[in-house]
N, C-alpha and C positions, 0 to 999 in steps of 0.2 A: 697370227698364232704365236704364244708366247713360247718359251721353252720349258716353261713349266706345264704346258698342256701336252706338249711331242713327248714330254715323261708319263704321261695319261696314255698312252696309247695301250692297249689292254694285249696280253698273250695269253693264250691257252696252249701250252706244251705240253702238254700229258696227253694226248688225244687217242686216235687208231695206231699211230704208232711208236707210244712214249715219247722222252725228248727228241726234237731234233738233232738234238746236237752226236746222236748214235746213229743219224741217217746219214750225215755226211759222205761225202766222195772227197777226199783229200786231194790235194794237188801233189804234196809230199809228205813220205812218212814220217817226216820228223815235225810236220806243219802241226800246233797244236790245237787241235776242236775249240778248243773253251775258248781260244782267243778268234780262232776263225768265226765261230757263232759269233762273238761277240761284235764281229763288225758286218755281221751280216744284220742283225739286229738293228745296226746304227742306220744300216742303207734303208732297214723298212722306218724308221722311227722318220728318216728325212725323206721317204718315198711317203709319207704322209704330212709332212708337214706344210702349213698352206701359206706359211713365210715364203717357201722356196716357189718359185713359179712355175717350174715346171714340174714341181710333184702331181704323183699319180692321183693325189685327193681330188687337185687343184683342177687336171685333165677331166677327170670325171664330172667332178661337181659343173663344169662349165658341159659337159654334152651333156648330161642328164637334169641340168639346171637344179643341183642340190640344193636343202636348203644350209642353210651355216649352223655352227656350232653342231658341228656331228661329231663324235666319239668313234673312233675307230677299233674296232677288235679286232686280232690277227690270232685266225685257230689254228694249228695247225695240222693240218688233214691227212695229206700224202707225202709221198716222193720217189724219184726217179733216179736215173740215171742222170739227168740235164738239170733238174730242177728240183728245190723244196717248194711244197705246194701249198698254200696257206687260202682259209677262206677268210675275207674279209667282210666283216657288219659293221656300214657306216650306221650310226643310229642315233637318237634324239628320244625324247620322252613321247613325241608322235609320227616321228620316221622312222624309218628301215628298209636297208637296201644292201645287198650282197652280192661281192664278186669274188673269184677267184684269182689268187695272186701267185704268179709264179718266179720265184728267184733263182739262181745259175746254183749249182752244185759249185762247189770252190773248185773241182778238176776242168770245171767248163769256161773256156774261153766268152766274155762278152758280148763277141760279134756275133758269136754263133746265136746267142739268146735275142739280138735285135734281127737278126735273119729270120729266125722263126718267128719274131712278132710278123715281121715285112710279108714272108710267107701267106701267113695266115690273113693278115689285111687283105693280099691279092686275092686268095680263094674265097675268101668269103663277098669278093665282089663278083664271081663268077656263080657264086649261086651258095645263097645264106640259109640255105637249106639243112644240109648235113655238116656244117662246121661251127664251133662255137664262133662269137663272135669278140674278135681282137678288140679292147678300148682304148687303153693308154699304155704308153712305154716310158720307162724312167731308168736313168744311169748313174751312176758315180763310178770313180776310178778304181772299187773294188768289185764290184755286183752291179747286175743289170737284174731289171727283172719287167715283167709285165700284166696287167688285167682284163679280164676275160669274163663275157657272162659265168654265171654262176649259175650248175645243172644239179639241182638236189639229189642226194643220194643216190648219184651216177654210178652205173655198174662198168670196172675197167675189163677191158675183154683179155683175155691171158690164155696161149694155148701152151700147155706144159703137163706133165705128169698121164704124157702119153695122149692128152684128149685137151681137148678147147672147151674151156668153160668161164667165166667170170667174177670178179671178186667183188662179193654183195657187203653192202658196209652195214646192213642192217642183219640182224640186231648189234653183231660183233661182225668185227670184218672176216671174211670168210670165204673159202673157194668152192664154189658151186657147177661141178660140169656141165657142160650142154649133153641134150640125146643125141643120137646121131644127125638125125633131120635139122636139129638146129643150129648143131655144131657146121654140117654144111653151107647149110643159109648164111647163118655167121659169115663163115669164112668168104663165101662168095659175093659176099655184100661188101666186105672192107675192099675186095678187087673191085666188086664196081666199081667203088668213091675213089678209089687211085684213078680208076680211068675217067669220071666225070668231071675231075681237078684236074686234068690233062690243060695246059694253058696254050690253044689254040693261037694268040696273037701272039704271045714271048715264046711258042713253042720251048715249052716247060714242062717235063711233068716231076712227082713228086718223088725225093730218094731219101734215102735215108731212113728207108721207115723201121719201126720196131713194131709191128700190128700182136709183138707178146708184148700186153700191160701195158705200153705205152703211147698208142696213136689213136684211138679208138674206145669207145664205151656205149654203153646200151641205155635210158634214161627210163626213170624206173616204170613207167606206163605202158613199157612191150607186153607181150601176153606172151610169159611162156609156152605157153599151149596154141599159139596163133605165130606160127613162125612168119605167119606173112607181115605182124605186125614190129617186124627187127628193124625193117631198112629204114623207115619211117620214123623209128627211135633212134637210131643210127648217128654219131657223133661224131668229126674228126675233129681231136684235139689236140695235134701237133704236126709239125711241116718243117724237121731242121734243115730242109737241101731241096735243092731243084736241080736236076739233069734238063739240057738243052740235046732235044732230040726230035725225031716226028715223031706224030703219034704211032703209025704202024710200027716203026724202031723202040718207041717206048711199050707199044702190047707184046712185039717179041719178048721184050725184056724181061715181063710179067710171065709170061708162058713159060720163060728156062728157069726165071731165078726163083717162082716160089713152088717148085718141086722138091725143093733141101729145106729142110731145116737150117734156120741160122741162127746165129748170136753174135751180137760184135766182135767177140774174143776168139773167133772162127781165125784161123790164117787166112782162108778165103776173102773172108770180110778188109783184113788187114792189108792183103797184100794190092787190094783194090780189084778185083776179077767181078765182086758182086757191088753194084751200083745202087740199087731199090731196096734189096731184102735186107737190111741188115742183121734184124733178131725178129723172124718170126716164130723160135720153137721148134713149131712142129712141119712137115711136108705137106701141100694141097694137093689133089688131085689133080689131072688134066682137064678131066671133064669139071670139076669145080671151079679152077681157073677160066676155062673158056665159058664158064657158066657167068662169072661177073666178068667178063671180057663183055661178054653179051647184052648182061643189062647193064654196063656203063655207060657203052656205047647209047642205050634206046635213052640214059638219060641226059644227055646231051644231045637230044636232038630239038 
């Protein structure tokens, strides 16, 4: 691939949520956007380029056997705390294939973003079930970033403004709450998948989470009205940390720490006392918690 094709690579910046370059997390305040965009930009232009051998095209196109001369478009869609989230269509006048690509925030250290690929590779070999699934990972010495099936119009689950509800991207992006019944189900189901990722052999389980907005989404096929139909739809789409603990050390863990509310920006959180919880919002129940204590457990069996 020439370099005058890596200048073909398409973007769509205006998307759900205008430029990216007003999503950013700075490293410093004086660090300037336009130029930080501007080499984060560089990193996807060369995480596509199929010169480079170990670009992410390049990863792809060999597991899913692409075929050649595909065009790449980078929309972009979300973001987070850790990551800008970008959907990618490789495509051809009779192909099309889409994944989703995610790159570090500039406040985010690298490692942390190939931890989370490494993560997620792990759990999705313990059961591909409820986790998307990790493809390829690509680095340079400013940005890391990596690709991930790609789940259409994925609802992110977010518990805030008092009640757990979801942010639907259809028709406009939007906060939709749960009823009570489902806002329970919800919640007791993200407990399960914490305890059915319990990693048995590395005696591992998962920390760091944010189950507000960012670990978690519902795929759009659930049935409101069918709460039995959540776990099913059920997604985990991120894993920045792992605690080395037992499992019954790691269910206490669940049982104290997601009683509070949290947010990273908690002193709690900072001063290291909470290990798992780190921003879920709002408090669960005991009986909720020990409700997906319970079916995590039957889902590992």
């Amino acid at each position: 691939m020439t370099k005058e094709f890596i200048n073909k690579v398409g973007y769509k910046e205006k998307n759900t949520f205008s430029n990216p370059i007003f999503c950013l997390r700075l490293q410093d305040e004086n660090d300037n956007p336009s130029e930080i965009y501007k080499e984060i930009k560089e990193t996807l232009d060369s995480a596509f380029d199929k010169n480079n051998n170990n670009s992410i095209i390049n990863q792809l196109s060999e597991k899913f056997k692409l075929p050649d001369n595909l065009h790449p478009q980078l929309d972009f869609i979300n973001y987070g705390n850790t990551q800008l989230v970008y959907l990618a269509t490789l495509s051809n006048s009779k192909f099309n294939k889409q994944f989703t690509v995610l790159i570090n925030q500039p406040s985010v250290k690298l490692e942390i973003i190939k931890e989370e690929f490494k993560n997620l590779q792990n759990i999705f070999k313990i059961d591909p079930q409820f986790v998307v699934e990790p493809h390829a990972f690509f680095t340079n010495e400013k940005h890391s970033l990596y690709a991930t099936t790609y789940i259409e119009k994925a609802r992110c689950i977010y518990g805030d403004y008092d009640k757990w509800g979801m942010f639907d991207p259809k028709p406009n992006y939007h906060f939709v709450p749960f009823n009570q019944e489902v806002s329970d189900k919800v919640s007791s189901n993200m407990i399960a998948l914490l305890v059915r990722y319990y990693d048995e052999k590395q005696t591992k389980g998962i920390s760091k989470t944010q189950l507000c907005g960012d670990d978690f989404i519902l795929t759009q096929d659930w049935d409101k009205n069918n709460p039995n139909t959540i776990l099913k739809n059920m997604k985990l789409i991120s894993a920045r940390g792992m605690i080395e603990t037992t499992l019954n050390k790691y269910l206490d863990i669940l049982r104290t720490e997601f009683t509070i509310g949290t947010h990273y920006k908690d002193d709690i959180v900072k001063r290291g006392e909470i290990k798992v919880n780190f921003k879920s919002g709002l408090p669960m129940s005991k009986k909720i918690i020990e409700d997906g204590i319970n079916l995590g457990l039957s889902l590992r069996k």
